[in-house]
N, C-alpha and C positions, 0 to 999 in steps of 0.2 A: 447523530441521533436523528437527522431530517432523513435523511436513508432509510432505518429502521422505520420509522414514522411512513413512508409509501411502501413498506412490506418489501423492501429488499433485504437482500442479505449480506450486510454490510461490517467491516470490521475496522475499527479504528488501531494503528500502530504509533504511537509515541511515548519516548522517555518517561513524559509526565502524569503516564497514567499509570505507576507501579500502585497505588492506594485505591483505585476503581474496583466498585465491585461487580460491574457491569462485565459480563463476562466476553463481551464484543469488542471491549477497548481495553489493548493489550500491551505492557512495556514493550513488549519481546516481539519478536516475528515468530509466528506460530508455525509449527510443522505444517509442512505443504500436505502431507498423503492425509491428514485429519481436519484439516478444516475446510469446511463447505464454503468458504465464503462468495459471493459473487463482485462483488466488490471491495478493495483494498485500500483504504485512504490514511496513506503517510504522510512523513516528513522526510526524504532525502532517503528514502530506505534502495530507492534503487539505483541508486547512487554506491551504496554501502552494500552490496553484493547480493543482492534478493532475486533469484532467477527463480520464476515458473514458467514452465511450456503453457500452463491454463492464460497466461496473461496477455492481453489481447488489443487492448487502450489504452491510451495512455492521457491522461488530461495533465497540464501544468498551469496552474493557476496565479502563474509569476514569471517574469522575464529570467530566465536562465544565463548570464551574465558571460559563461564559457564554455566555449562549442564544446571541447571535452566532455564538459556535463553532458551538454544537449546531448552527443553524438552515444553518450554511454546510456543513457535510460531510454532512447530511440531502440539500441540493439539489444537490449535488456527485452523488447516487446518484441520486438520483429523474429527471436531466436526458435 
């Protein structure tokens, strides 16, 4: 919501938002070719196989405990 709040265009992705009616915060990962978003803020989604060519940064807001992770949501950006 603080995204949206500075006029970005922002979409929230987690489990726990199947009952939201906020149309920006999404169970699902939204089809890549329709959604405008400029920014994406998950939980472990690229982790869970989420490739865009648009994606460009990556922020982790948490010690990532196993290089595998690390080294997969690194190439997940860099591709």
């Amino acid at each position: 919501m603080s995204l949206r709040k500075q006029n970005l265009a922002a979409i929230g992705i987690h489990d726990r938002f199947a009952k939201r009616k906020e149309n920006f915060l999404q169970e699902k990962v939204p089809n890549k070719e329709t959604e405008k978003a400029e920014i994406w803020v998950h939980q472990n989604k690229l982790t869970e196989g989420l490739d865009d060519a648009r994606f460009c940064y990556l922020a982790l807001f948490t010690q990532i405990q196993n290089d595998r992770k690390l080294i997969q949501q690194i190439g997940r950006i860099l591709r």
